[in-house]
C-alpha positions in Angstrom: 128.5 155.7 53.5 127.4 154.9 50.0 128.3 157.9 48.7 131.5 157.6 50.5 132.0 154.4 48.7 131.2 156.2 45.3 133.8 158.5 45.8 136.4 156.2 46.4 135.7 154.2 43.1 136.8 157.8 41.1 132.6 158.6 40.9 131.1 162.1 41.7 128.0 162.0 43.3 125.5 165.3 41.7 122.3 164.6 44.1 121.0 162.3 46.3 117.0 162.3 47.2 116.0 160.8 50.5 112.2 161.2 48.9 109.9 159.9 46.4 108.7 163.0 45.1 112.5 164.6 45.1 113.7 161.6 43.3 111.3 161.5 40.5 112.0 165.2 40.4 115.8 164.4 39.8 114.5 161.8 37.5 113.3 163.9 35.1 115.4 167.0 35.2 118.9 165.7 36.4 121.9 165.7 34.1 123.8 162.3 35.2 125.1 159.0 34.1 123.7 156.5 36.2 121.2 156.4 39.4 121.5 154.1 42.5 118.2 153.7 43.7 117.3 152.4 47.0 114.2 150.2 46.4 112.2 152.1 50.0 112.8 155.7 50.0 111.2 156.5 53.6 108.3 154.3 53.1 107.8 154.6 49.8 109.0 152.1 46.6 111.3 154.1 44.1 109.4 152.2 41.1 107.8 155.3 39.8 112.0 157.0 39.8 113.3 153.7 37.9 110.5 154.1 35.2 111.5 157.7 34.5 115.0 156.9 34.2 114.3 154.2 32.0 112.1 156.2 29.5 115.0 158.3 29.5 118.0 155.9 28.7 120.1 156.6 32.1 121.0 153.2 33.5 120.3 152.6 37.5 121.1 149.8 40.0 118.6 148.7 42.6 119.6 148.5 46.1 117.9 146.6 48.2 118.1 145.6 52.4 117.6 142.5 54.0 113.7 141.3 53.9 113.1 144.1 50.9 110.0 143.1 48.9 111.1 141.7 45.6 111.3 143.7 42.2 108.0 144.4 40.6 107.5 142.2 37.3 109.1 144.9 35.2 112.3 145.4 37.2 113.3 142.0 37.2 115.6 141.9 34.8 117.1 145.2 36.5 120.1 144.8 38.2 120.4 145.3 41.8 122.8 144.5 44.7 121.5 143.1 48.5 122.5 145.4 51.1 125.1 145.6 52.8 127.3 145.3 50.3 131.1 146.2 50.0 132.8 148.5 47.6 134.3 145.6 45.6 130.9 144.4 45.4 129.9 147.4 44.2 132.5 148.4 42.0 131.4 145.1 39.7 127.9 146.1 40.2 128.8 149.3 38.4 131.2 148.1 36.0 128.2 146.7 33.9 126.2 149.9 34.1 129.2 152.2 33.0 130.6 152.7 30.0 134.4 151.7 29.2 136.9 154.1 28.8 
């Protein structure tokens, strides 16, 4: 459904990791503008994903269910968005992260 949303806000969606391990693996190697990263990735915080993409320059946005522990210390000025969440609500999520055109 999220990607769906993506899609509809003109955004093309290149990978999408249900895994820690594949995550950080995109992390490092992937070739995109920006990363939505959904704070449990089947069990597992996505921390270790948000510090590679933030040692290499490619902005992300947490996401973030009802009940989800909080941000660790270093994330908290991060942005992230409380799930669920709409398209318009993610659309001005995004508009900070992207660049203008």
């Amino acid at each position: 459904m999220i990607e769906d949303m993506l899609e509809d806000l003109g955004l093309k969606v290149v990978a999408s990791a249900a895994h820690l391990k594949r995550a950080c693996e995109l992390a490092a190697t992937g070739s995109f503008d920006l990363a939505l990263l959904d704070v449990n990735l089947a069990g597992e915080f996505v921390f270790p994903v948000a510090r590679v993409l933030r040692g290499r320059g490619i902005p992300f946005l947490f996401s973030t269910g009802y009940g989800a522990p909080p941000l660790e210390e270093e994330f908290s000025d991060a942005p992230a968005i409380g799930k669920p969440f709409s398209v318009d609500q993610l659309k001005e999520k995004l508009r900070t992260l992207l660049p203008r055109s």
